[in-house]
C-alpha positions in Angstrom: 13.2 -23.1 22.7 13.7 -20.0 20.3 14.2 -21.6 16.7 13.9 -18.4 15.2 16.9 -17.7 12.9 19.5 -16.0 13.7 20.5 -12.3 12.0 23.7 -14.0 10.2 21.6 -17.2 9.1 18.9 -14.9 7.8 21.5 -12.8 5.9 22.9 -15.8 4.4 19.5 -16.8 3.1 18.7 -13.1 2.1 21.9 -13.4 -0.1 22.2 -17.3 -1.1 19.0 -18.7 -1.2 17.9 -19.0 -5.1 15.8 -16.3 -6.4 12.6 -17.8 -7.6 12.6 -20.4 -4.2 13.3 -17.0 -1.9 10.7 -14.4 -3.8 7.7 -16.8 -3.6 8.4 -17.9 0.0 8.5 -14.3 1.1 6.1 -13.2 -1.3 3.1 -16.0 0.0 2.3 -14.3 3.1 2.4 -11.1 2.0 0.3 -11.4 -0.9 -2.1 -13.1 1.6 -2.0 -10.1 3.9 -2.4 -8.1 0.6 -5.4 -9.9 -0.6 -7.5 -10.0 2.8 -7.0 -6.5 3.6 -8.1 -5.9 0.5 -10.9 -8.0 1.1 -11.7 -6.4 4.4 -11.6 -2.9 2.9 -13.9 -4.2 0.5 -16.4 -5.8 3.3 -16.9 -2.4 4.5 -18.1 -1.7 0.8 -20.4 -4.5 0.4 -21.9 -4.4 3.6 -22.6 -0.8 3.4 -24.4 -1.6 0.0 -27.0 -4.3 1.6 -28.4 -0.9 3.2 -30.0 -0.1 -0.3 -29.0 3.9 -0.1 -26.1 5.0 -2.7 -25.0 7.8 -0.6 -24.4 5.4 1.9 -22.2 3.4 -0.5 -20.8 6.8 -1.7 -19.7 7.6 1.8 -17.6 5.1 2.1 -15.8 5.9 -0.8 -15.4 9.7 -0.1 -13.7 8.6 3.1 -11.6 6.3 1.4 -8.7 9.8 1.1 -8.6 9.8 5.2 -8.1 6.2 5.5 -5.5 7.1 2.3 -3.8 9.4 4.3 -3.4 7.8 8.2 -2.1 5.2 5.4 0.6 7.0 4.0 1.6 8.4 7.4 2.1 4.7 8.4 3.5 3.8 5.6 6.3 6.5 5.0 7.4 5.8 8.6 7.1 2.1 8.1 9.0 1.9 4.9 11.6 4.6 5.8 12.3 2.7 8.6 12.0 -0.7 7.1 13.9 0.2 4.0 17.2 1.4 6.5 16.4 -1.5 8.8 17.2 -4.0 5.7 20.0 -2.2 4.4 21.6 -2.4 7.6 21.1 -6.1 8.5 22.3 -6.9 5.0 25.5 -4.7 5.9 25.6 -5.9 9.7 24.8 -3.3 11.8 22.2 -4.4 14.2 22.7 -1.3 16.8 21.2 1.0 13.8 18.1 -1.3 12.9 17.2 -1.3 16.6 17.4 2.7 16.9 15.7 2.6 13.5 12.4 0.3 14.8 12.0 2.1 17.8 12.1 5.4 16.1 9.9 5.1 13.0 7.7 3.4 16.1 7.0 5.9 18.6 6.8 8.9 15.7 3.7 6.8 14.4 1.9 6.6 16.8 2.6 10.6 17.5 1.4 11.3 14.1 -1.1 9.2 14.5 -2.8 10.8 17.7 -2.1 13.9 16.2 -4.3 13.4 12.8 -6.9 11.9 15.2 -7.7 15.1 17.4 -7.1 17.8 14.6 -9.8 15.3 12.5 -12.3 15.0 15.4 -12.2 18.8 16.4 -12.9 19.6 12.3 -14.7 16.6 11.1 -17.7 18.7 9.1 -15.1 21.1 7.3 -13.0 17.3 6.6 -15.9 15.3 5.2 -17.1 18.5 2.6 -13.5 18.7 1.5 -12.8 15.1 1.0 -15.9 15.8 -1.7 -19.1 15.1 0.6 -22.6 15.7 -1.3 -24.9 17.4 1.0 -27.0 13.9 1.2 -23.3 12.5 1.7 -22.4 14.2 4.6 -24.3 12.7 7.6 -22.9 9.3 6.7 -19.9 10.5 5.9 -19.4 12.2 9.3 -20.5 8.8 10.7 -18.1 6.5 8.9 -15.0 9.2 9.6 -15.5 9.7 13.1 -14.9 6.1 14.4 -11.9 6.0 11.7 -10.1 9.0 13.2 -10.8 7.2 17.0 -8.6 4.7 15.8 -6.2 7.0 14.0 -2.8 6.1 16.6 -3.1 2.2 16.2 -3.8 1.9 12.5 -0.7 4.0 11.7 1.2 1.8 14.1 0.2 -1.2 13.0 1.1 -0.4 9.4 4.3 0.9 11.0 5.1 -2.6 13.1 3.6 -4.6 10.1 6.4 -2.8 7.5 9.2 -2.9 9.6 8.8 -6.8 10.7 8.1 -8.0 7.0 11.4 -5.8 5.9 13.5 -8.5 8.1 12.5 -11.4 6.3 9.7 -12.3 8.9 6.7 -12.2 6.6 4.7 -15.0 8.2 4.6 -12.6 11.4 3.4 -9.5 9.6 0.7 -11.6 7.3 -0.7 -13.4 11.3 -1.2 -10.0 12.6 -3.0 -8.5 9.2 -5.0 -11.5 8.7 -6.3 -11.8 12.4 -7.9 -8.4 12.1 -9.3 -8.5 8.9 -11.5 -11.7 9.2 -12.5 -9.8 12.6 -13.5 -6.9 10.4 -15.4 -9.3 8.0 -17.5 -10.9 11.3 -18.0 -7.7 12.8 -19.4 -5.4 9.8 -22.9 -7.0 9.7 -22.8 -7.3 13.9 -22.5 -3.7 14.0 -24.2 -2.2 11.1 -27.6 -4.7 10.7 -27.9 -6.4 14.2 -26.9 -3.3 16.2 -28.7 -0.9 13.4 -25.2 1.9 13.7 -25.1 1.9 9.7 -22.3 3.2 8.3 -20.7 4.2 11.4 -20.7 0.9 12.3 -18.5 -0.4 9.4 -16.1 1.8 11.0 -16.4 1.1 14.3 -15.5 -2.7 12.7 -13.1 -1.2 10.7 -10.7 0.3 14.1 -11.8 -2.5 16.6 -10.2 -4.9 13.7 -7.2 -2.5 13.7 -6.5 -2.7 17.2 -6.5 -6.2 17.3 -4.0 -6.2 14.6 -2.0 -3.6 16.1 -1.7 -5.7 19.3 -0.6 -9.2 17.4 2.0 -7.5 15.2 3.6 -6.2 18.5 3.8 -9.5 20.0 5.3 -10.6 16.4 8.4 -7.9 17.4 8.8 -9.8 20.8 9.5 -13.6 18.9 12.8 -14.3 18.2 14.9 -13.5 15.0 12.6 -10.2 14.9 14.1 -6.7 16.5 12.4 -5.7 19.5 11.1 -2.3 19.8 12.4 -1.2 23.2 11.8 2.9 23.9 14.8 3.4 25.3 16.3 3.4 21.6 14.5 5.9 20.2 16.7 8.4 18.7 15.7 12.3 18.0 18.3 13.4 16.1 17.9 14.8 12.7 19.7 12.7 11.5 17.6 9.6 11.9 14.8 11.5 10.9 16.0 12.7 8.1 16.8 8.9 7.0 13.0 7.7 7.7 11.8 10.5 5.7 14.3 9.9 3.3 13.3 6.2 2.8 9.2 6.8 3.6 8.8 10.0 1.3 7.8 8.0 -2.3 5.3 6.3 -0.1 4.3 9.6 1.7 3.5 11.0 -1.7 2.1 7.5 -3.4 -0.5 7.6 -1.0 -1.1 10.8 -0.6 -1.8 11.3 -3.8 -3.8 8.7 -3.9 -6.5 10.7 -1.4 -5.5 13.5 -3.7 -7.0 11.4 -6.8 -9.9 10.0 -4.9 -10.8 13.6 -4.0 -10.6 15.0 -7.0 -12.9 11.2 -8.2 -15.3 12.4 -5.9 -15.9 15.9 -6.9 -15.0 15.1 -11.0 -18.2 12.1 -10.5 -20.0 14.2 -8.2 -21.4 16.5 -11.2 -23.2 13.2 -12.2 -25.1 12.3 -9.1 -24.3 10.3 -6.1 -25.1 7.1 -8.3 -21.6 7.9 -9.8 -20.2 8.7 -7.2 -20.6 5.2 -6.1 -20.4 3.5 -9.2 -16.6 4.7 -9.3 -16.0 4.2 -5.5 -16.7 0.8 -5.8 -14.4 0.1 -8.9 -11.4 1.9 -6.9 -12.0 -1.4 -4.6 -12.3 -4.1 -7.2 -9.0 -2.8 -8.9 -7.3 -2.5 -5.7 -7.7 -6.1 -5.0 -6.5 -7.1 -7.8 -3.1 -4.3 -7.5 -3.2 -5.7 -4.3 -1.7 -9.4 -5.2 1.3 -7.0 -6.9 1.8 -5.8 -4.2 2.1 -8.1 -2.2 4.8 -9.5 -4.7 6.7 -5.8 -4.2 6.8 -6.5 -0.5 8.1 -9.8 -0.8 10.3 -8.7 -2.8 11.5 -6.0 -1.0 13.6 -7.4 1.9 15.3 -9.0 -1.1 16.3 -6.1 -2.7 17.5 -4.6 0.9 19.5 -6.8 1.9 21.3 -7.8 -1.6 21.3 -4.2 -1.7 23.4 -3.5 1.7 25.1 -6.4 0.5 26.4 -5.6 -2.6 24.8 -8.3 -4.0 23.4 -6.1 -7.4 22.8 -9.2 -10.2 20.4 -10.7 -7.3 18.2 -7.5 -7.1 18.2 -7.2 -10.9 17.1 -11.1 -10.7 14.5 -10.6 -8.0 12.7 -7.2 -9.9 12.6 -9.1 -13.1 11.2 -12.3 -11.5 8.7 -10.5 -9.8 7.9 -8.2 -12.8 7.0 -11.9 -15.5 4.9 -13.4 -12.0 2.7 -10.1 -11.5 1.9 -9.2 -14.9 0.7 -12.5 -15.3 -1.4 -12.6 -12.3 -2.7 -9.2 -13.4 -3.5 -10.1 -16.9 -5.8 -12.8 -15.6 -7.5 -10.1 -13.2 -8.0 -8.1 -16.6 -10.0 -10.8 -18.7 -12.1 -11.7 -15.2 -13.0 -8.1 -15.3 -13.6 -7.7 -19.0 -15.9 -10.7 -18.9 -17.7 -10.1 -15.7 -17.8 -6.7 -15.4 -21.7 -6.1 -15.0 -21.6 -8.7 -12.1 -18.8 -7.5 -10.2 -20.3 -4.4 -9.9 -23.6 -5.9 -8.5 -22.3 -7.5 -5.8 -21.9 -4.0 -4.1 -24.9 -2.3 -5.2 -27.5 -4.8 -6.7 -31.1 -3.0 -7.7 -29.1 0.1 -8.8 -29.3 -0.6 -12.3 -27.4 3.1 -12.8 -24.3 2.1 -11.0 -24.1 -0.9 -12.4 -23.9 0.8 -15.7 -21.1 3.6 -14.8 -19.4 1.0 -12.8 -19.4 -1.6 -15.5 -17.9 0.6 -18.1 -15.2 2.2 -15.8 -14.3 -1.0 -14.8 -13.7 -2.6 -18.2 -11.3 0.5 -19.3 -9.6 0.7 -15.9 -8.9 -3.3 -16.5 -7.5 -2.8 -20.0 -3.8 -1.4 -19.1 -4.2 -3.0 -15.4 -1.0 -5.6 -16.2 1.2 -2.0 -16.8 0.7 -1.4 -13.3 2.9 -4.3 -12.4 5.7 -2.9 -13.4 5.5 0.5 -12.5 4.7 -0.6 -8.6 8.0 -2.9 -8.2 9.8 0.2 -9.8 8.6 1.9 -7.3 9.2 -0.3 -4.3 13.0 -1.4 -5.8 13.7 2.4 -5.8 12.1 3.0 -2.6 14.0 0.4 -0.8 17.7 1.2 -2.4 17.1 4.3 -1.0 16.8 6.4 -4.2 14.1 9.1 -3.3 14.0 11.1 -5.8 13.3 8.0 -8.4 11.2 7.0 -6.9 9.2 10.2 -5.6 8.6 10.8 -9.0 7.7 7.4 -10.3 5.1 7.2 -7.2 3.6 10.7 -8.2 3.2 10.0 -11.6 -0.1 7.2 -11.5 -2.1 8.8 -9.0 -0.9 12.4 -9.1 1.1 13.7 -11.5 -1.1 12.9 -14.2 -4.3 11.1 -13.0 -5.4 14.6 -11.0 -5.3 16.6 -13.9 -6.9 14.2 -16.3 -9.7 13.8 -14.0 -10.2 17.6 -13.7 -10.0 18.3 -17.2 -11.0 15.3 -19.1 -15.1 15.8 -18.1 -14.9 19.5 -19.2 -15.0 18.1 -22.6 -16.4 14.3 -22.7 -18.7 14.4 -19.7 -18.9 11.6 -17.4 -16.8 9.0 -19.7 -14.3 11.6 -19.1 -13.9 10.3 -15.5 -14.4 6.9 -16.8 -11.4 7.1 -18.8 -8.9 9.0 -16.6 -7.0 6.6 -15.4 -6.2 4.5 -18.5 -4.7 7.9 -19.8 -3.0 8.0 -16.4 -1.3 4.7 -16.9 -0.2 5.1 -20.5 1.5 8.6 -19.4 2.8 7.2 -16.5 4.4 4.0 -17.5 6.5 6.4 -19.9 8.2 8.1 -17.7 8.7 4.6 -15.3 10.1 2.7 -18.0 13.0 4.5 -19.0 13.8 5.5 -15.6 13.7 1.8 -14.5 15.7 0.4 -17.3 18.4 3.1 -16.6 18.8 2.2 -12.7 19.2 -1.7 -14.0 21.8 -0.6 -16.2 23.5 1.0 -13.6 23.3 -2.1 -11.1 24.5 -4.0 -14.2 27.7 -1.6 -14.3 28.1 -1.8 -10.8 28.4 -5.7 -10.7 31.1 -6.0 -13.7 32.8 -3.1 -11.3 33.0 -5.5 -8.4 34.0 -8.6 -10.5 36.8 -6.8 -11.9 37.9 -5.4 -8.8 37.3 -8.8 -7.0 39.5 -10.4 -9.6 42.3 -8.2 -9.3 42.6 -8.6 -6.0 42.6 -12.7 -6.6 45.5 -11.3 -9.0 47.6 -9.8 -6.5 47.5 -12.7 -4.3 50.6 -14.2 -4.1 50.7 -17.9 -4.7 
């Protein structure tokens, strides 16, 4: 029997439910998904370390940008579809969430196949761009290759993974994530120590993992209570289009800047040796499992703030951001004074013996982990933005950690203080950024908070005019 809720029960909880009980039920899973994919991405990492060689380890974190990129491919067609696909169940219009699925479906998986051949038939030129060392190179060509073979499912899984977790069905998206990444964990030492394939191996874990992943989360979309994605909807007008890209452009530019910065990481440490190189790849991982529990907050959050959204339901997506906001920044606060206090041994468990990445890494971790809470509240600003449908907000607020002002301080910083110069980047990154997000944020609260004394009034009037 199908006990899966029905679109009108699910709106009524979307829009009744209270906040703090609705946010943390929705936000469980997904900070669940968050955190083992995070720990997967980080088992590529550590396994890749046991081989002893730092421009192994480096490697991986050169290739981190492509992985970056198929990510923000998936993720600007996930969340522009996913952002439409609330606001139109929380205004009731099922026929344009179904076009919407299939749609922000089938052009991820196009995308996807077409990153994968233009990658494979240029993979030397990619890997030296992305800001390969010469002794990087032939690992980094091994670790890419396998990543680009699996190019069409990962950006579909991210894609089918987005859009179910936008309807409220969090527990299907955090299955299909979690499957494939405890795969990944068992398979990364198979393939790179028993079958001896190295780095290439942690790739070839990596896809295999994504497949798996990629298969689940379409059998989540066949369940009830959960759109199902049927090709015959897919729509090619410009107008659809236009919405997707609309929705999926902040997190088109979020993550691709993030490559960007990770580039320009790789070349800005890559004047100090390989050991650096390494040292700062593997404290992008530790601070990205610790974002990642925020994030998964945004995402819980986010089908919230659809469909109160397309419902007109304003004081409940002020209530939801700001709930969100007090949980994350204490969860990221804690993750600050673990990695103030630990930071030597952190480090270690990715590269022990290497007593010169330890030392970069220890001291880029402990400044990175200083303003780490600010990041809280300048990723739900993001996603509330994102999902309201207000592009240019949150365009800019997405290009402002990673892009607009890490890029630039990474660059120039060095010139004139040397390697702490990378060190520091992005602390200065966050302070500049979180001025710019916090006036703009406040601003779009006020104007939610104008637009719910507007409905009140009208709503009594209209109780006014009723005759008795």
């Amino acid at each position: 029997m199908n006990r899966a809720p029905s679109p009108e029960a699910k709106l009524l909880r979307m829009t009744e439910t209270p906040i703090p009980k609705l946010v943390l039920s929705l936000s469980a899973p997904t900070i669940v998904s968050m955190l083992i994919s995070s720990v997967y991405n980080m088992a590529d990492t550590y396994f890749v370390g046991r081989i002893g060689n730092p421009s192994a380890t480096a490697a991986v974190g050169v290739c981190l940008p492509l992985m970056a990129i198929l990510q923000a491919v998936g993720f600007m067609f996930g969340h522009g579809s996913g952002n439409f696909i609330s606001r139109a169940l929380g205004a009731k219009d099922m026929e344009g969430a179904r076009r919407m699925s299939a749609t922000g479906f089938i052009w991820s998986l196009v995308s996807g196949a077409v990153i994968a051949v233009l990658g494979l038939l240029f993979i030397n030129p990619l890997v030296l761009a992305l800001g390969s060392t010469p002794t990087i190179v032939p690992f980094a060509r091994d670790y890419a290759f396998y990543i680009l073979l699996g190019a069409p499912w990962l950006v579909a899984s991210l894609v089918l993974n987005n859009q179910i977790r936008f309807q409220g069905n969090a527990v299907f998206a955090m299955v299909g994530v979690t499957a494939g990444a405890v795969l990944n964990i068992a398979l990364d030492p198979l393939f790179i120590f028993t079958l001896g394939m190295g780095v290439g191996g942690a790739a070839l874990a990596t896809i295999i993992s994504q497949f798996v992943s990629f298969v689940l989360l379409w059998l989540g979309t066949l369940r009830g209570g959960t759109i199902r994605i049927r090709l015959s909807e897919f729509s090619a007008t410009m107008a659809v289009f236009r919405e997707i890209i609309r929705g999926g452009v902040p997190s088109l530019l979020r993550q691709g800047l993030a490559s960007l910065a990770t580039v320009a990481l790789s070349f800005a440490a890559g004047a100090f040796g390989d050991t650096a190189i390494a040292a700062m790849s593997i404290v992008n991982r530790v601070i990205f499992f610790a974002v990642s529990a925020v994030i998964g907050f945004g995402q819980g959050f986010q089908p919230i703030c659809g469909f109160n959204y397309g419902a007109a339901r304003y004081d409940r997506v002020r209530a939801a951001f700001w709930f969100s906001v007090k949980l994350s920044v204490g969860v990221l606060l804690l993750a600050s004074l673990v990695s103030q206090l630990f930071a030597p041994q952190i480090v270690e468990i990715f590269q022990r013996g290497n007593v010169e990445v330890t030392r970069i890494g220890a001291l880029s971790l402990r400044l990175q982990s200083i303003l780490l809470p600010f990041a809280s509240f300048q990723i739900l600003s993001n996603m509330m933005l994102q999902t309201m449908g207000m592009a240019r907000e949150a365009s800019l607020v997405a290009a402002c950690r990673q892009g607009l002002f890490f890029v630039p301080a990474v660059l120039l910083l060095p010139l004139a203080l040397g390697l702490f110069g990378v060190q520091i980047a992005q602390p200065v990154s966050d302070i500049l950024s979180m001025c710019v997000t916090l006036p703009l944020t406040l601003a779009v609260l006020a104007d939610l908070k104008r637009k719910e004394a507007q409905l009140a009034e009208t709503g009594a009037a209209a109780m006014a005019d009723v005759p008795v």
